[in-house]
C-alpha beads as a LAMMPS data file, in Angstrom:
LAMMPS data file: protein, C-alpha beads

321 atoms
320 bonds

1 atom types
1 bond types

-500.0 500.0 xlo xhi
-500.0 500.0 ylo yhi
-500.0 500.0 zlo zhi

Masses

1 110.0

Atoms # bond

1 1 1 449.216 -126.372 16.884
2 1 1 451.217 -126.336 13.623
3 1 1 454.757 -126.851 15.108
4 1 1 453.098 -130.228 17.071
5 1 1 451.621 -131.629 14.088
6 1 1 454.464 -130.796 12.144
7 1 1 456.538 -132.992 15.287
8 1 1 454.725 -135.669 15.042
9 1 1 454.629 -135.905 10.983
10 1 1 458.309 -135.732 11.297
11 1 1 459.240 -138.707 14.143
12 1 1 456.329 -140.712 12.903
13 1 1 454.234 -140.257 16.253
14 1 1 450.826 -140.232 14.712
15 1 1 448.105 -137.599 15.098
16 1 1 448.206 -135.504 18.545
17 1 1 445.874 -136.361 20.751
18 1 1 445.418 -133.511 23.306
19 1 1 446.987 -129.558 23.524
20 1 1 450.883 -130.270 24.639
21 1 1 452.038 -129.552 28.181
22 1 1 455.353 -127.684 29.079
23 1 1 456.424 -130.558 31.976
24 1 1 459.551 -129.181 32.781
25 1 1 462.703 -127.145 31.965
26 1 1 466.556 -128.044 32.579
27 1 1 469.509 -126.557 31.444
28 1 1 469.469 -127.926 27.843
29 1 1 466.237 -127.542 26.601
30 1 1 462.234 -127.499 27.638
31 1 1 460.408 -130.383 27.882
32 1 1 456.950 -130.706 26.235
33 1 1 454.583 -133.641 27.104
34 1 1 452.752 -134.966 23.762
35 1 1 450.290 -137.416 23.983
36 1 1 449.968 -138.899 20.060
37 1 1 448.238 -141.584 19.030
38 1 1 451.098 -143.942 19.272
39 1 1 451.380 -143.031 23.107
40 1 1 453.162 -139.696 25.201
41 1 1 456.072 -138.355 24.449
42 1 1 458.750 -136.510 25.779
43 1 1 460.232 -133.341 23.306
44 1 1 462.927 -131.127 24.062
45 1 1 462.674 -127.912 22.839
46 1 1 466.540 -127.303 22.504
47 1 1 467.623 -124.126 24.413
48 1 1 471.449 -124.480 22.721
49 1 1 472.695 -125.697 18.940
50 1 1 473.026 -129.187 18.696
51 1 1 474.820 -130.712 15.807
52 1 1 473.615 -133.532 14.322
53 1 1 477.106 -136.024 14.737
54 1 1 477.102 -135.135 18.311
55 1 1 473.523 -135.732 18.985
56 1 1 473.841 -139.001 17.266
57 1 1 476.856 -140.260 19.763
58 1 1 474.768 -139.726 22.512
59 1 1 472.146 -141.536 21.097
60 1 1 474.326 -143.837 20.284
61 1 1 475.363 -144.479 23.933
62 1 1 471.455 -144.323 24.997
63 1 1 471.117 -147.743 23.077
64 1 1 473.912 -149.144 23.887
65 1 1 472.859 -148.829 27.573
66 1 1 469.397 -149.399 26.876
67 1 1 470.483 -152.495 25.325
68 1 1 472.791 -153.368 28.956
69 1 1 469.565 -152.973 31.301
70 1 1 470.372 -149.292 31.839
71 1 1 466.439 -147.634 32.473
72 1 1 466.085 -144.623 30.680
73 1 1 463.653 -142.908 28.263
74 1 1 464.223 -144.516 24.842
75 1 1 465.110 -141.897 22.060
76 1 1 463.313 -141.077 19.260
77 1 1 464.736 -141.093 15.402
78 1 1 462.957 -138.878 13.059
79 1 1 461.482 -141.250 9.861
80 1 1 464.574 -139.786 8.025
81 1 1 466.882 -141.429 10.964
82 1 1 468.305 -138.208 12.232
83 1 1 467.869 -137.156 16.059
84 1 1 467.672 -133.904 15.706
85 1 1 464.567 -131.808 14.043
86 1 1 466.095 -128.551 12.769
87 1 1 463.939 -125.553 14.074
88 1 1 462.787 -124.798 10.787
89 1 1 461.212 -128.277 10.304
90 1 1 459.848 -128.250 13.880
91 1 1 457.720 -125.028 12.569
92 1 1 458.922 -123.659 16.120
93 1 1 461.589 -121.544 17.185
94 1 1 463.887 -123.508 18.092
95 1 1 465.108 -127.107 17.178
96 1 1 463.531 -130.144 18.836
97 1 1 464.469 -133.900 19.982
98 1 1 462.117 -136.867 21.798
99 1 1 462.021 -139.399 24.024
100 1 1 459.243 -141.554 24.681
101 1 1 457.825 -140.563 27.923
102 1 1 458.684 -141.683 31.259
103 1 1 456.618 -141.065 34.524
104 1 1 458.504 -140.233 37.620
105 1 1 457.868 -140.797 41.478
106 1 1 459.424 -138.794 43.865
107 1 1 458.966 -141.643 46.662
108 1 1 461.096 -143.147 47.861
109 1 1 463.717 -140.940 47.434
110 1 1 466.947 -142.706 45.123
111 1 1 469.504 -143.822 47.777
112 1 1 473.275 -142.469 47.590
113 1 1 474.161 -146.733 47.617
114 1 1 471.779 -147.284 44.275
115 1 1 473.518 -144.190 42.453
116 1 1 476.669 -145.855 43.063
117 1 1 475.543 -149.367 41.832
118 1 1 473.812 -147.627 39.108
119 1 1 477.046 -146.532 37.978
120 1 1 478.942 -149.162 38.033
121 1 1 476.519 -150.627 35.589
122 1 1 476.662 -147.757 33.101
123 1 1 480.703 -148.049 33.277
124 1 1 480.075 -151.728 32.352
125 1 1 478.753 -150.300 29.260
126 1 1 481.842 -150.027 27.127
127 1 1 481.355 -148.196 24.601
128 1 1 484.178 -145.684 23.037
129 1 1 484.350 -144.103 20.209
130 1 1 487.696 -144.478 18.652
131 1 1 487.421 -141.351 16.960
132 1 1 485.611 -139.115 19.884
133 1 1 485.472 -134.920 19.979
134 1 1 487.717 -133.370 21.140
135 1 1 488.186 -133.216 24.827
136 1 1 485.370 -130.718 26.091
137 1 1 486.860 -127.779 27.954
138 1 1 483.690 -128.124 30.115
139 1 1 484.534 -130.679 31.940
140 1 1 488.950 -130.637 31.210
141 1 1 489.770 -127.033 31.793
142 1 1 489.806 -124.411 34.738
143 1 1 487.924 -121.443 34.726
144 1 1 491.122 -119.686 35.970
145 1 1 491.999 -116.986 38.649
146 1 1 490.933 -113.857 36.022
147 1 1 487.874 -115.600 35.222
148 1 1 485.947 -116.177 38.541
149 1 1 487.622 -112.832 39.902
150 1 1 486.017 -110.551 36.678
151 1 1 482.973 -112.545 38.156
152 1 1 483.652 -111.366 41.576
153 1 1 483.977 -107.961 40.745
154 1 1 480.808 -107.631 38.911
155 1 1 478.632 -109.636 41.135
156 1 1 480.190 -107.195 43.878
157 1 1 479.086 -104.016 41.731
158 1 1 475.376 -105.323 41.351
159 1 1 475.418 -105.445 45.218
160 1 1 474.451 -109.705 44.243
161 1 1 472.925 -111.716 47.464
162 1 1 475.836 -114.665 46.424
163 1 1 478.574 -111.711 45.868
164 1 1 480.532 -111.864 49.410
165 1 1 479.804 -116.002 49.409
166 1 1 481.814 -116.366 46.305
167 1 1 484.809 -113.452 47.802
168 1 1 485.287 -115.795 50.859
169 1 1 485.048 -118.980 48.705
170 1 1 487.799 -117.342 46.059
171 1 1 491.152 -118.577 46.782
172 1 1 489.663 -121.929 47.817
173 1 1 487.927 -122.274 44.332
174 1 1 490.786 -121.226 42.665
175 1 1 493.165 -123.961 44.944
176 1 1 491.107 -126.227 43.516
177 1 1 491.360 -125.719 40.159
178 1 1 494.929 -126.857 40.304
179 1 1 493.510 -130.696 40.808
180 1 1 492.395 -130.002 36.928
181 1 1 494.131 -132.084 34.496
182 1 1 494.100 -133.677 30.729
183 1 1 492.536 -136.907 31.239
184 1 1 494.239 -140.121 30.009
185 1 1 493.368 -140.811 26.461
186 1 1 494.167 -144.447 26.967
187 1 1 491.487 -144.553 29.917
188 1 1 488.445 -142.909 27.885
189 1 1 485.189 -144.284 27.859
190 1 1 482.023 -142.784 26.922
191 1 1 480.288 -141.457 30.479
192 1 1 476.947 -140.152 31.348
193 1 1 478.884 -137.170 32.696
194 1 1 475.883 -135.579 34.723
195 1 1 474.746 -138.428 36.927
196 1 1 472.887 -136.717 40.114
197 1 1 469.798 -136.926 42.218
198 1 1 468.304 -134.267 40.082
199 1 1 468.851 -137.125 36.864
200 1 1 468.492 -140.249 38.657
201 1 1 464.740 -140.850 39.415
202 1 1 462.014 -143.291 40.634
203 1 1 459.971 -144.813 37.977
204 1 1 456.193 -144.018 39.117
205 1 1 454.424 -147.608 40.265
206 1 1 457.518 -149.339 40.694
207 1 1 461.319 -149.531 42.793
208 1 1 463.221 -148.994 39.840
209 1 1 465.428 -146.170 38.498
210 1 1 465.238 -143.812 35.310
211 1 1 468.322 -142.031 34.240
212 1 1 467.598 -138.694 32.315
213 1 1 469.535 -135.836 30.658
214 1 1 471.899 -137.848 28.730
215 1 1 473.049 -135.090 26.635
216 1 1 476.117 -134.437 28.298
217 1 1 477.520 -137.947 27.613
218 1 1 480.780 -138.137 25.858
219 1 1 484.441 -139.752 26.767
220 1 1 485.943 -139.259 30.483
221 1 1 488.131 -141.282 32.546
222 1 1 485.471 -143.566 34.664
223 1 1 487.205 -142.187 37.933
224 1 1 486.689 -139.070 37.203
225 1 1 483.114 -139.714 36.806
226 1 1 482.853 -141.624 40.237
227 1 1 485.061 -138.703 41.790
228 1 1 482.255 -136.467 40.319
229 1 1 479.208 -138.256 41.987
230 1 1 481.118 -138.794 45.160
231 1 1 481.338 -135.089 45.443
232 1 1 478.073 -134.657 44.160
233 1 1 476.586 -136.361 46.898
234 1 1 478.810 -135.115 49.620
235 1 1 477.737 -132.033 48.939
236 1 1 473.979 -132.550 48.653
237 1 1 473.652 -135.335 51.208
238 1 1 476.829 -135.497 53.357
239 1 1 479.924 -137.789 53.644
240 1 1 478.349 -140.701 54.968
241 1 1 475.709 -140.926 51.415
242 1 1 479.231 -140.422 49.492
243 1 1 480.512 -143.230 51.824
244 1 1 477.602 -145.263 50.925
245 1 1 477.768 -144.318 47.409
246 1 1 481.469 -145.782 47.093
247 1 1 480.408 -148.425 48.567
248 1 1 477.247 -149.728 46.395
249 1 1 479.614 -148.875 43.273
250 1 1 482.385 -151.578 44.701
251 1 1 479.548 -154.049 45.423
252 1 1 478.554 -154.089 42.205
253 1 1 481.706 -154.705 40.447
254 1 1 482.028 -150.775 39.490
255 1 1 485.962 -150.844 37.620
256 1 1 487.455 -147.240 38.769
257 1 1 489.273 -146.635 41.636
258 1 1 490.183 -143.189 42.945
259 1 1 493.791 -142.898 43.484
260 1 1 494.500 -138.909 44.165
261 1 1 493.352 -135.606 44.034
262 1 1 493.458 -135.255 40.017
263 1 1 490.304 -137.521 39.777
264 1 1 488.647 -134.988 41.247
265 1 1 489.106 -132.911 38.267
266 1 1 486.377 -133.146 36.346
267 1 1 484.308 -132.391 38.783
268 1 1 486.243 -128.866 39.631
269 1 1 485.731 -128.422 36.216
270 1 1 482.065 -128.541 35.851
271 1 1 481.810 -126.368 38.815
272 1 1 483.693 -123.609 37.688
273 1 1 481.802 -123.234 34.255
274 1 1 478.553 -123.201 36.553
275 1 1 479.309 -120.451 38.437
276 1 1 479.754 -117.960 35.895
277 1 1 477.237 -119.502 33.681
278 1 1 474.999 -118.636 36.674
279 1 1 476.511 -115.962 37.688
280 1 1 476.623 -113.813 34.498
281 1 1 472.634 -115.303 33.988
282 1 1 472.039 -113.920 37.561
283 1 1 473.727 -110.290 36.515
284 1 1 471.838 -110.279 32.712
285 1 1 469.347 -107.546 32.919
286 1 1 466.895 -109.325 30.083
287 1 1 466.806 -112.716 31.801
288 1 1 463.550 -113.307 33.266
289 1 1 462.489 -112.469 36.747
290 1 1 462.551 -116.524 37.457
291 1 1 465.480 -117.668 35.358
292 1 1 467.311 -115.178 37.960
293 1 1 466.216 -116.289 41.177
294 1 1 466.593 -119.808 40.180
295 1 1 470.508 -118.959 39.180
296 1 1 471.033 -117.125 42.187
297 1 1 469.179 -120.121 44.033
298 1 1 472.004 -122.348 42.504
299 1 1 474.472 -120.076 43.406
300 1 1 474.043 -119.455 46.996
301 1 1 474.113 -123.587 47.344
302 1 1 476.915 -124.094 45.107
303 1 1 479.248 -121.691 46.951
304 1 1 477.837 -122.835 50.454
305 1 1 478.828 -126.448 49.763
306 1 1 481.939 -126.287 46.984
307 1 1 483.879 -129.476 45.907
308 1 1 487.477 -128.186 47.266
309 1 1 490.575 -129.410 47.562
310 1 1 489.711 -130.541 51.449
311 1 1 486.868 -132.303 50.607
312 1 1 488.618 -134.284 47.989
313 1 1 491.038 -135.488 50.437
314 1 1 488.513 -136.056 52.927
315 1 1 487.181 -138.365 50.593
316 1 1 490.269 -140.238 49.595
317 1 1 490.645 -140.643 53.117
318 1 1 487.111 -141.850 53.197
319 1 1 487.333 -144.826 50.361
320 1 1 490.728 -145.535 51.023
321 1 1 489.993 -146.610 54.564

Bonds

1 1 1 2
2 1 2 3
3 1 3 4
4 1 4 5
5 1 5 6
6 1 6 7
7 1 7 8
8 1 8 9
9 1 9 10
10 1 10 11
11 1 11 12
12 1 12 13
13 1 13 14
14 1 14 15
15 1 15 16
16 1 16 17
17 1 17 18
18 1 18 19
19 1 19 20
20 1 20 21
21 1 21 22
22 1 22 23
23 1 23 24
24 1 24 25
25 1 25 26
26 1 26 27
27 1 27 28
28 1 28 29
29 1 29 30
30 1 30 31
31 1 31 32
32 1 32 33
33 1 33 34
34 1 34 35
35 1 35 36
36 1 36 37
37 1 37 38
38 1 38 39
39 1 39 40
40 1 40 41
41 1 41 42
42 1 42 43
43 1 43 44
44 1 44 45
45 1 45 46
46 1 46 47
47 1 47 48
48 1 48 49
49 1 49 50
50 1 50 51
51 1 51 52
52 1 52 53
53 1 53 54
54 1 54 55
55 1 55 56
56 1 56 57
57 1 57 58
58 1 58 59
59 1 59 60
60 1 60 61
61 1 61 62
62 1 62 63
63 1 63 64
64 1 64 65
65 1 65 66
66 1 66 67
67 1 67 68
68 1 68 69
69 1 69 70
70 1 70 71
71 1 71 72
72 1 72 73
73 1 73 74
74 1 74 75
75 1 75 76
76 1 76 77
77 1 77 78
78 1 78 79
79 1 79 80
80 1 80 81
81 1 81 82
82 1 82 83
83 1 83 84
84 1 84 85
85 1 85 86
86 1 86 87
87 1 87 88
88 1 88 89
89 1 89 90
90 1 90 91
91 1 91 92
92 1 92 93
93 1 93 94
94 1 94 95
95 1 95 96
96 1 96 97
97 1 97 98
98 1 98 99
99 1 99 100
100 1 100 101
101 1 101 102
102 1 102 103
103 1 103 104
104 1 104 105
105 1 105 106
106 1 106 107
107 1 107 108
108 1 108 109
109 1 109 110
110 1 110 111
111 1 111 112
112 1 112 113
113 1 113 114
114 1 114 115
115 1 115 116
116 1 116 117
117 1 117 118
118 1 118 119
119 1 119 120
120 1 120 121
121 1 121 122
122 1 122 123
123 1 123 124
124 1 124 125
125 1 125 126
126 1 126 127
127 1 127 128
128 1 128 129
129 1 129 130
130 1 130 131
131 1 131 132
132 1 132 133
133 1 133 134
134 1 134 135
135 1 135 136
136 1 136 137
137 1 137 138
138 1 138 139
139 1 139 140
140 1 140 141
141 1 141 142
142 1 142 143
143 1 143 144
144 1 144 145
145 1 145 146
146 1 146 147
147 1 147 148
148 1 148 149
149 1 149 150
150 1 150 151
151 1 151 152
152 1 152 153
153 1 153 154
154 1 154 155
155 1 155 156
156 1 156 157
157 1 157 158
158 1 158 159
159 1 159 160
160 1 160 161
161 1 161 162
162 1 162 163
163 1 163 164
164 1 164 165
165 1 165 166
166 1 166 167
167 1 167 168
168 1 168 169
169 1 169 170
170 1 170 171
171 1 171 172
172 1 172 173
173 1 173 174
174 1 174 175
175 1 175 176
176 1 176 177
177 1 177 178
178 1 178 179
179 1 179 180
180 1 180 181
181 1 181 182
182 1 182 183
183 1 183 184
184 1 184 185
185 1 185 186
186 1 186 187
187 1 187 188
188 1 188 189
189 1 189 190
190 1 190 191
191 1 191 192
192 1 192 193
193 1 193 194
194 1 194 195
195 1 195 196
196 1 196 197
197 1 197 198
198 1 198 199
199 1 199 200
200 1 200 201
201 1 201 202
202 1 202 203
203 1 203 204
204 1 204 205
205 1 205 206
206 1 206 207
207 1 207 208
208 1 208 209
209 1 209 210
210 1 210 211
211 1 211 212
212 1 212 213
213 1 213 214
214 1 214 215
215 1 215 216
216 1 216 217
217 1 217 218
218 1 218 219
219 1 219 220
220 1 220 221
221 1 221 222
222 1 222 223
223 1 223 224
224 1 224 225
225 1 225 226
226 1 226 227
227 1 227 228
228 1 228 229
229 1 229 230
230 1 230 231
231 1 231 232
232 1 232 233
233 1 233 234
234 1 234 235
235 1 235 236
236 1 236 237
237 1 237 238
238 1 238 239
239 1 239 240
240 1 240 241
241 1 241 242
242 1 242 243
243 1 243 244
244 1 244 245
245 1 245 246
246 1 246 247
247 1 247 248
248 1 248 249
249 1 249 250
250 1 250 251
251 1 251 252
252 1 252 253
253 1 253 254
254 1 254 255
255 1 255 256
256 1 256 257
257 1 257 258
258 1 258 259
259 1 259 260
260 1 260 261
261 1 261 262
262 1 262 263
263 1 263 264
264 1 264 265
265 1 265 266
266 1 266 267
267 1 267 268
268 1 268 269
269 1 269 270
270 1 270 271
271 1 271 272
272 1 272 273
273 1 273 274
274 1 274 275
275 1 275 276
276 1 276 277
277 1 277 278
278 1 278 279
279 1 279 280
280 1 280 281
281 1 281 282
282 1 282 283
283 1 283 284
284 1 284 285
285 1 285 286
286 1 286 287
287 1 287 288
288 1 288 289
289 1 289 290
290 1 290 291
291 1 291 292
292 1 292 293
293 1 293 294
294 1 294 295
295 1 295 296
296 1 296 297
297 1 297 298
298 1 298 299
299 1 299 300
300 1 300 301
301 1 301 302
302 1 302 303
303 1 303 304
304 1 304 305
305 1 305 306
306 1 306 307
307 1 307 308
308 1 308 309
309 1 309 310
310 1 310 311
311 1 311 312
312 1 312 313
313 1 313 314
314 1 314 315
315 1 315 316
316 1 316 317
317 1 317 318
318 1 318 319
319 1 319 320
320 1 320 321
């Protein structure tokens, strides 16, 4: 395979040893399993752009919680020191990125109390960039009432399984987009900014943790993020794993406290960008037939379970008490 020799050659790997395996596919990008002669690797076929400066800051954060006792798969720099293999380089369609491999268990299952000591760790890890982006309208800004109502009416007119989930769940999604806010500038740190079950995983043969999928790291207010996996794991698991959660972060000297509906932000955010990114790849004719039953999939649990303005204060009540 040209584009995997051509891989290798470029992030000093050595020869491939083996035909590469598509292991897996996220939101970002698909990820290939290479085993080289210098051991397996993890590549990332990128599904999105990726510039170069931003990749780098996220590497940059990698290390610096690699370098705290933060597991994760350890990123690879091309022999030119860039992170990022441009498409045409890769010899594939698309531009590429690696990680050294990491095998994953799915037993036993990552407890809500070791996501929240996990991270308080990685807000232990202080590392801002005095001169970060901008802040990212994915995670600061509402979709807004026109928005998720356009996306209403045309999941209504494809007669869409998720359609009358997402009518009932309209004027509470749209309450709680009000608990959006600018964050604090003077409160920035660099965050992981997707920490869930799905990127928090047992390391095969052993107890510990590996956190994945740290693409989406960049600065946040550290409350936010806890007010993020909180929710997160209210949602998934219940209040009593969000309890537990809260809990396991205090233990271990996590620094953020939530204070009021606004951390919740964030989190309101993210989950308003996800529904129409889901939604409109649910409605797209040329999507495959699987890309659109997983979307809908996401859907129908997203808008079962939402992070409203009730379950916010339910958990303010809950940490508070």
């Amino acid at each position: 395979m040209q584009a995997a020799a051509a891989i290798c050659a470029a992030y000093g790997l050595g020869p491939v040893a083996g035909i590469p395996v598509a292991a897996a596919r996220g939101e970002q990008g698909v990820i290939w399993r290479f085993g080289t002669a210098s051991g397996n690797w993890a590549v990332k076929q990128l599904l999105f752009p990726v510039a170069e400066p931003d990749a780098a800051r996220d590497v940059a954060f990698q290390l610096a919680a690699l370098a705290a006792g933060i597991p994760l798969p350890e990123p690879r720099l091309t022999t030119a020191g860039t992170v990022v293999l441009p498409a045409a380089q890769a010899a594939w369609g698309s531009a590429v990125r690696v990680y050294r491999w990491a095998e994953l268990a799915d037993d036993p299952p990552v407890s809500a109390a070791e996501m929240g000591a996990l991270l308080a760790r990685l807000h232990g890890v202080l590392l801002y960039d005095p001169g970060p982006p901008p802040a990212d309208p994915w995670f600061t800004r509402p979709s807004g009432q026109a928005e998720l109502a356009a996306l209403l009416a045309a999941a209504s007119q494809a007669a869409e399984s998720w359609a009358p989930l997402l009518g009932r769940r309209l004027a509470e999604l749209i309450e709680a987009e009000r608990m959006i806010s600018q964050p604090d500038p003077a409160l920035l740190l660099t965050c992981h900014r997707d920490l869930n079950l799905e990127n928090v995983r047992r390391a095969a043969g052993t107890t510990g943790l590996v956190v994945l999928d740290w693409e989406n790291c960049g600065p946040a207010e550290p409350a936010r993020e806890l007010a993020a996996v909180l929710a997160d794991l209210a949602v998934d698991l219940g209040l009593q794993a969000a309890s537990a959660a809260h809990a396991g972060y205090v233990a271990a000297g996590g620094p953020a406290r939530l204070t009021g509906p606004a951390d919740f932000g964030m989190a309101v955010a993210v989950q308003g960008h996800l529904l129409q990114v889901y939604g409109y790849r649910a409605l797209a004719p040329g999507e495959p037939d699987e890309t659109r039953a997983t979307a809908r999939r996401r859907l129908h649990q997203m808008l079962e379970r939402p992070v409203t303005l009730q379950l916010a204060r339910r958990l303010l009540d809950l940490v508070s008490s």
